[in-house]
DRENVEXZA-284345 format. One record per residue: residue in one letter; x, y, z of N, C-alpha, C in turn. Coordinates in pm, whole numbers, plus 50000, padded with zeros to 5 digits. Layout:
// residues N
  rest    n.x    n.y    n.z   ca.x   ca.y   ca.z    c.x    c.y    c.z
     A      X      Y      Z      X      Y      Z      X      Y      Z
...
// end
This chain:
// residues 127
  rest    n.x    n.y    n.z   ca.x   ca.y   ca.z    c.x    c.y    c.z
     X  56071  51378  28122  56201  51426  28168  56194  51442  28320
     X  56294  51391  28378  56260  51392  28563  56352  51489  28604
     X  56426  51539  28557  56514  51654  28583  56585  51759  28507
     X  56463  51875  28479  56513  51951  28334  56604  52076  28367
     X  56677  52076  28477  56757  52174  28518  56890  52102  28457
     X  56887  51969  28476  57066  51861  28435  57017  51849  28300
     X  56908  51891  28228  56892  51864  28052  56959  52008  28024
     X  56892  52128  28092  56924  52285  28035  57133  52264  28025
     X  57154  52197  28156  57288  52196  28204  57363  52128  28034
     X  57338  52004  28049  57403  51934  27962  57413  51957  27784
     X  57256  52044  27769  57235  52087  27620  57351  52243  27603
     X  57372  52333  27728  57479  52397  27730  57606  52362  27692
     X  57632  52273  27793  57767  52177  27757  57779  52130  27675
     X  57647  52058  27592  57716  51961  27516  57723  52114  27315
     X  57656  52212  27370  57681  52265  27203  57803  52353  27249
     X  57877  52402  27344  57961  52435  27371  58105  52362  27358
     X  58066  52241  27332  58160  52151  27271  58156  52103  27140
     X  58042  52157  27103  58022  52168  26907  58028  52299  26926
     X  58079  52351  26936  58156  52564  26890  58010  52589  26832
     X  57871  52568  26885  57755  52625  26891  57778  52792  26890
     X  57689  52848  26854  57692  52992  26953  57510  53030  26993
     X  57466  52950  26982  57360  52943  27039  57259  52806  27091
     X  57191  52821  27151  57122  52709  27193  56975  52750  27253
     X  56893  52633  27248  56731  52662  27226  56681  52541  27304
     X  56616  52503  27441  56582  52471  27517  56432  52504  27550
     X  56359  52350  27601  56220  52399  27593  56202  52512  27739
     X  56117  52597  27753  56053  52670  27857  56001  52652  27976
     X  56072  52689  28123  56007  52674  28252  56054  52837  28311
     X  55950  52891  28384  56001  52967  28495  56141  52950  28570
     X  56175  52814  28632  56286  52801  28651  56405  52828  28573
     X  56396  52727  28444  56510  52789  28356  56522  52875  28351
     X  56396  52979  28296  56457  53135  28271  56496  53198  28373
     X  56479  53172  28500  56530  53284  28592  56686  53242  28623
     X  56745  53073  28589  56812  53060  28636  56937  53126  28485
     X  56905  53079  28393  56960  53132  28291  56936  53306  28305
     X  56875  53364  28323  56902  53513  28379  57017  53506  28452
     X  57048  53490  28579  57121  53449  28673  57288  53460  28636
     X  57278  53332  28479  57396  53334  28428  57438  53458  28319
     X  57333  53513  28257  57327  53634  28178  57372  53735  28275
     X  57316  53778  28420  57366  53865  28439  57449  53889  28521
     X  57572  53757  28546  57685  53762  28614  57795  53726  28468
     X  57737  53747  28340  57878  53699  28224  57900  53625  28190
     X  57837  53488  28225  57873  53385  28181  57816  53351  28035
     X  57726  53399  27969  57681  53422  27884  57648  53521  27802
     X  57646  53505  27687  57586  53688  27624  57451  53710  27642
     X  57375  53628  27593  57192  53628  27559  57096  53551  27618
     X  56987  53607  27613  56863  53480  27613  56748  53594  27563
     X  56660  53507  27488  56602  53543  27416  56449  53470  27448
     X  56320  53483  27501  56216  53389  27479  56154  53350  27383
     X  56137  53247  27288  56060  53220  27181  55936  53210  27184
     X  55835  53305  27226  55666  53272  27309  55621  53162  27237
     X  55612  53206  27090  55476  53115  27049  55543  52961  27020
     X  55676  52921  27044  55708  52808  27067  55737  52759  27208
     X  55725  52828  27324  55735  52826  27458  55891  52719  27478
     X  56016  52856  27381  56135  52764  27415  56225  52882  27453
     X  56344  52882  27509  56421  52973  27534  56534  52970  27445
     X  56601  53091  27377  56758  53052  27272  56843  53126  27374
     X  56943  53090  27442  57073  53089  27506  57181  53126  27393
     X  57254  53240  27420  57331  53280  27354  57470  53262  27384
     X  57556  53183  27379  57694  53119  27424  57766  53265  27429
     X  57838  53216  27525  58007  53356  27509  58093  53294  27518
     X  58183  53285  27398  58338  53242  27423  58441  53381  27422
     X  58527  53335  27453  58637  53412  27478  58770  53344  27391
     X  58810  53436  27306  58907  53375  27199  58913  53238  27109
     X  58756  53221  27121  58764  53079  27057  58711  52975  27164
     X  58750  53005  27279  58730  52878  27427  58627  52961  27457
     X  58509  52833  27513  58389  52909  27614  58395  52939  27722
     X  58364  53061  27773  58320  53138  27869  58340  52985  28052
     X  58217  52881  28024  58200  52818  28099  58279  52702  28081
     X  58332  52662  28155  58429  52564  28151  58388  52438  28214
     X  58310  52473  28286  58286  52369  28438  58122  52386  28444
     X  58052  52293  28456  57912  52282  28446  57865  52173  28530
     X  57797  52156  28683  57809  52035  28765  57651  52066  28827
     X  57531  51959  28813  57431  51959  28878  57472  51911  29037
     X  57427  52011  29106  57460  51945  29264  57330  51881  29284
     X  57212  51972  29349  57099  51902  29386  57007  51816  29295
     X  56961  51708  29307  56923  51667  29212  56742  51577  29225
     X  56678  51558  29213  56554  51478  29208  56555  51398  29284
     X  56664  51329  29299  56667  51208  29395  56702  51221  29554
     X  56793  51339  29536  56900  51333  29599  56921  51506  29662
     X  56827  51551  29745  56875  51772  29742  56919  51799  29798
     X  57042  51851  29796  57143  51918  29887  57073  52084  29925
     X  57121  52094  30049  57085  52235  30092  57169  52242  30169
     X  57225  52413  30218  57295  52489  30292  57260  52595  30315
     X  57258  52609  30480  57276  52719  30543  57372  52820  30522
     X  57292  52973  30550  57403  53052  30500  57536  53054  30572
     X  57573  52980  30657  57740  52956  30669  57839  52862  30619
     X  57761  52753  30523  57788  52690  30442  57818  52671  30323
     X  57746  52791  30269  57733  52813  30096  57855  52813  30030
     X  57865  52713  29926  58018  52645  29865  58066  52822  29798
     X  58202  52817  29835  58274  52909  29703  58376  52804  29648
     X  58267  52836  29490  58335  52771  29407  58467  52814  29300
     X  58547  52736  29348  58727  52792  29313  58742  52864  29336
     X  58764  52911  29448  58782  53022  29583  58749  53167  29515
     X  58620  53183  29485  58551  53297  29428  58556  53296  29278
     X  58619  53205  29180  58654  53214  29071  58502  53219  28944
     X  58450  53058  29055  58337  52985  28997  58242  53106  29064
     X  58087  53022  28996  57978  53041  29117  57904  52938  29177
     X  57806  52922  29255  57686  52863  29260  57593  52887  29272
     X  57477  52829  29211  57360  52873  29217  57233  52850  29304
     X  57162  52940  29392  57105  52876  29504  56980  52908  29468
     X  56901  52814  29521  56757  52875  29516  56728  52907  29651
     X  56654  53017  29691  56637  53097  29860  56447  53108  29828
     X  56452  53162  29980  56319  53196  29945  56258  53337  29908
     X  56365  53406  29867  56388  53482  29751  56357  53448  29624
     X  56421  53388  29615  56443  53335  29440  56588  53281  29398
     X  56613  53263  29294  56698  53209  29251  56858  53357  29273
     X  56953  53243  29309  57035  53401  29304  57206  53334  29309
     X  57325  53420  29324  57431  53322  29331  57408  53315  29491
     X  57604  53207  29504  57571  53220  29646  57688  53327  29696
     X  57706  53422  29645  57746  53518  29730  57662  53635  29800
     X  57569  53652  29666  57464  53735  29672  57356  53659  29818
     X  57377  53530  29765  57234  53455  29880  57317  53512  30044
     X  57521  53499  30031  57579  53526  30166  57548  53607  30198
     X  57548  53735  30109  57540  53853  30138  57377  53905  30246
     X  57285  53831  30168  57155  53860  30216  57141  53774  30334
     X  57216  53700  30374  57264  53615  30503  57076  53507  30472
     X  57090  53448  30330  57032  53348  30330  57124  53191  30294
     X  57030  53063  30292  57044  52967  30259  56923  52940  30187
     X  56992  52787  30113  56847  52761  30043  56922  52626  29967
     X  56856  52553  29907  56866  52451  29762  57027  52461  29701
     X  57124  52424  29685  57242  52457  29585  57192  52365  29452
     X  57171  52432  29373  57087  52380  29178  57215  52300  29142
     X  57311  52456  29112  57444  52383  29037  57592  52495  29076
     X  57668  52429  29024  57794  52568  28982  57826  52546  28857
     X  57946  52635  28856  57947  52710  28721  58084  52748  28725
     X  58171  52755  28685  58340  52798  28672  58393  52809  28505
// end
């Protein structure tokens, strides 16, 4: 797999379009912090680690039937990495969405990264 941040992305999307309510993805440091990320701004209900299978279960949130995430877009990618300075950092649908940055912090949105007056990596957004 050459890019398992656009697999985590797309296995979201794609059981969110089978009315899933959960989903189970193999295990990286990255994923989980970035899936934290989405746990603890709402976009999701859960995550759960599976140790002795080294996989993560993602717990979907819909709202009346429709999911939570609507909009799911890998920006930086393997081939190809976008980065921005902190006077650059996208707001996505004029504060509606998010994006997700990696700093040399850690993984974080990018309001939070504005706030800390960093830049870094843009992963993905999210609306």
């Amino acid at each position: 797999m050459t890019d398992p941040i656009a697999d985590l992305l797309t296995r979201v999307r794609n059981a969110q379009l089978a009315g899933q309510t959960e989903v189970v993805v193999p295990y990286s440091k990255l994923k989980y912090h970035l899936v934290q990320v989405l746990e603890r701004e709402g976009w999701i209900s859960g995550l759960a680690g599976l140790d002795h299978q080294r996989q993560l279960k993602i717990v979907l949130k819909y709202d009346q039937g429709q999911p939570v995430i609507r909009h799911l877009k890998r920006i930086s990618q393997p081939g190809r990495r976008v980065y921005a300075k902190r006077h650059r950092l996208p707001r996505v649908m004029q504060g509606l969405g998010m994006a997700i940055i990696s700093t040399s912090r850690g993984l974080m949105t990018s309001e939070e990264a504005r706030r800390q007056k960093l830049g870094g990596e843009i992963l993905c957004e999210i609306s």
